[in-house]
C-alpha positions in Angstrom: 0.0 0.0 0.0 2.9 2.4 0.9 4.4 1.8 -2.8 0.6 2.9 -4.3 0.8 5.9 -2.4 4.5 6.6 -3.6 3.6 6.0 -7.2 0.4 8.6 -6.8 2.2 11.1 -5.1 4.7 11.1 -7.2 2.3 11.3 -10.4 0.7 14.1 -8.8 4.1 16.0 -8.8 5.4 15.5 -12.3 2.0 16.5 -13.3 1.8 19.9 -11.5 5.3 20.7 -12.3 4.8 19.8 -16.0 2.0 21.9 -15.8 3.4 25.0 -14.0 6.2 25.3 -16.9 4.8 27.6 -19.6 6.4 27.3 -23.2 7.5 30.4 -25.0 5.4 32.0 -27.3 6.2 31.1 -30.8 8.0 33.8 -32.8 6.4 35.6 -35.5 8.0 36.5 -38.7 8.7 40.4 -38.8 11.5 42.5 -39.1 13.7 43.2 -36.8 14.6 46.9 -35.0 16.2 48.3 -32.0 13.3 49.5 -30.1 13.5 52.3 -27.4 13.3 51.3 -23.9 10.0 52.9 -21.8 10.2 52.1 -18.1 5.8 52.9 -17.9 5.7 50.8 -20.5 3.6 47.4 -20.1 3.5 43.9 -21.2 1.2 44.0 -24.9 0.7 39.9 -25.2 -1.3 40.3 -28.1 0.9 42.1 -30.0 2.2 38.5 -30.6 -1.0 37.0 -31.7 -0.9 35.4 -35.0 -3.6 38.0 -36.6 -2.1 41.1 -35.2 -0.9 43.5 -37.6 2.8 44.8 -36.7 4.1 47.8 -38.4 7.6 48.1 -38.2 10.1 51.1 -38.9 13.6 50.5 -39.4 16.6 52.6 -39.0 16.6 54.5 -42.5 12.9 54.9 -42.2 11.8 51.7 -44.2 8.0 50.9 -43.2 6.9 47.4 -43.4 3.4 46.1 -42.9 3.9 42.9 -41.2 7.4 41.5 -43.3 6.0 43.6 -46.4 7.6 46.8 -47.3 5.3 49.8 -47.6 4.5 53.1 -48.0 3.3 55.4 -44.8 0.0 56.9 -46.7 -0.6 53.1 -47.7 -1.3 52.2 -43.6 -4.4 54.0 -43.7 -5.9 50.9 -45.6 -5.0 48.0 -43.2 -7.9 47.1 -42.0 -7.4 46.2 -38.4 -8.5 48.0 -35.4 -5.8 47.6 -33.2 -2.3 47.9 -35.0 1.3 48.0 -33.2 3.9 49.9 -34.4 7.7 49.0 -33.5 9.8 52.2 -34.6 13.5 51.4 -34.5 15.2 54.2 -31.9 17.7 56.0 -34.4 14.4 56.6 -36.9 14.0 60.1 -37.2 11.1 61.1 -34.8 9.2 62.5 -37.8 8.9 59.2 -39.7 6.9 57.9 -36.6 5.2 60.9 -36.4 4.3 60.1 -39.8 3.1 56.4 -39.7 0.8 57.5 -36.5 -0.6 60.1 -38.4 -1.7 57.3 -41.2 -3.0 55.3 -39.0 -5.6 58.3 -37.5 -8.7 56.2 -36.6 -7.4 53.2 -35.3 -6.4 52.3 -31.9 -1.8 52.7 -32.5 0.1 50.5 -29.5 3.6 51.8 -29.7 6.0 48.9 -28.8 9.1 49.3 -26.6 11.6 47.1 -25.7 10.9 45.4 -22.5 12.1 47.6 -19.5 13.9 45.0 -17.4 16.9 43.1 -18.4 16.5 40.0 -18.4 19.3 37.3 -17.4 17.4 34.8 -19.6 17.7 33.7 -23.7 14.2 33.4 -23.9 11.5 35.2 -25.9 10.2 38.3 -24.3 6.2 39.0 -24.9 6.5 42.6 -26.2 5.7 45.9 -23.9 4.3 49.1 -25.5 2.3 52.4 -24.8 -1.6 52.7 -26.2 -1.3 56.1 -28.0 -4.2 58.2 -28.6 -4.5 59.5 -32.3 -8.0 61.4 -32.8 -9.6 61.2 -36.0 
């Protein structure tokens, strides 16, 4: 009987800490920047979703709709409510200015780097600032 209560015990223990581990997220295809560090920033989980739409601004002010390059004006016709912009920290303010200004109508989450530094390897979910932009 004392071997039974072993074996469920010890059942009961892989299984919570099997459980307890959460797996990364899986990573997106995009294109990578240098984002800006925002210590108010906070944790934007669904900026990793499959179906989020990502606009990304690299260093020579390239804009990319998800891993498409586009133009600024262009942005006004993605058709999602919610879009996140990453803007690489040495673009030129303006260009951001720019891209937000497209985007007038929808709600823009501007993504930061995450304020912490971490120790770990792993994947990061991404952190960002809900930005206002009236109609």
């Amino acid at each position: 009987m004392k071997s039974f209560i072993e074996v469920c015990l010890m059942g009961s223990l892989l299984l919570s800490v099997a459980g307890a581990q959460q797996s990364p997220p899986p990573l997106r295809k995009g294109v990578s920047v240098q984002m800006a560090t925002a210590d108010h920033a906070v944790e934007m989980r669904a900026a990793d979703e499959p179906d989020a739409t990502v606009v990304a601004i690299t260093a020579d002010g390239k804009v990319y709709a998800g891993t498409e390059r586009t133009e600024a004006a262009a942005l006004s016709k993605l058709r999602a409510e919610t879009v996140y912009v990453k803007a690489d920290s040495r673009v030129p303010f303006q260009t951001v200015l720019t891209v937000v200004d497209a985007l007038r109508g929808k709600s823009v989450v501007l993504l930061t780097a995450s304020p912490s530094k971490p120790e770990t390897a792993k994947p990061l979910s991404p952190y960002g600032i809900k930005v206002a932009v009236p109609r």
